[in-house]
C-alpha positions, 0 to 999 in steps of 0.5 A: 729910174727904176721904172725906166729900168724895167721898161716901165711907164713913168710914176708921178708924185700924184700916183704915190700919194693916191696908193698911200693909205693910212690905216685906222688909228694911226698915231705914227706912220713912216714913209721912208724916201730912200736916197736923201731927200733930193733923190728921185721919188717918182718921176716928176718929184725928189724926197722933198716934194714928197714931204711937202706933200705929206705935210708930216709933223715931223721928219726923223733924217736917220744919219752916220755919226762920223765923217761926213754927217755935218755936210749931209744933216746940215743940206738935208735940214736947209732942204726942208727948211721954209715957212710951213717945212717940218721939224726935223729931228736927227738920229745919229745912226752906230753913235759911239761915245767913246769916238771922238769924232761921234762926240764932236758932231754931236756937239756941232750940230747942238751947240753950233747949228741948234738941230736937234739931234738924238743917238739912241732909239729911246731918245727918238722915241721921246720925241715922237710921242 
C-alpha cells in the first residue's frame, strides 16, 4: 500500500526476502511485520507468508495486556499454527499485576488455551536463549 501510495512499482515477498541479510554470527535476529500477521507485507504476501518464509525458530507476538488481547493472541496463534508453524511465545506489553483484568488474561491464555505467554522482558529473554 505504501508503494501505491508514493506511486511506486509493487514489491513482492521474493524482493523482501532477497534484501534480508543476516550478518555473521547472528544468534538472534527480528523481523518485525508491523500490523499483525495478516497485514500486508509486500504485495503478494501478509505477515504469515513472511514467517513461513523465514522458517523462524520462534515468533515473539508482542500484545496489550487488556481489553481485546484474548481475541487478538488467540487469531494470531491459529494463524500460525500448521504442521511445521513456529512456536510462538506472547509478551504482554505495560502488564500491571495489580489490573484485574491483566491477571485474568494471563490466566487464560496459560491455564485455558495452554500458550505461552510472558510479562516482562527478562521472561522473553529466558525464552530466547
Amino acid at each position: 500500500m505504501a508503494a501505491a501510495v508514493l506511486a511506486r512499482p509493487p514489491i513482492a515477498l521474493a524482493d523482501l526476502l532477497a534484501e534480508l541479510a543476516w550478518p555473521e554470527p547472528c544468534a538472534i535476529g527480528f523481523v518485525d511485520s508491523v500490523g499483525g500477521v495478516r497485514s500486508p507485507i509486500s504485495d503478494d504476501a501478509d505477515g504469515v507468508a513472511l514467517i513461513e518464509a523465514l522458517a523462524p525458530d520462534l515468533v515473539v507476538l508482542v500484545a496489550d495486556a487488556g481489553l481485546g488481547t484474548l481475541n487478538l493472541v488467540r487469531l494470531t496463534v491459529a494463524a500460525l499454527a500448521g504442521p511445521s508453524g513456529p512456536p510462538v511465545v506472547t509478551i504482554l506489553n505495560r502488564f500491571d499485576r495489580t489490573d484485574g483484568l491483566h491477571r485474568d488474561n494471563l490466566s487464560w491464555f496459560r491455564d485455558r488455551d495452554g500458550l505461552d505467554v510472558v510479562t516482562e522482558v527478562d521472561e522473553l529473554a529466558d525464552r530466547l536463549r
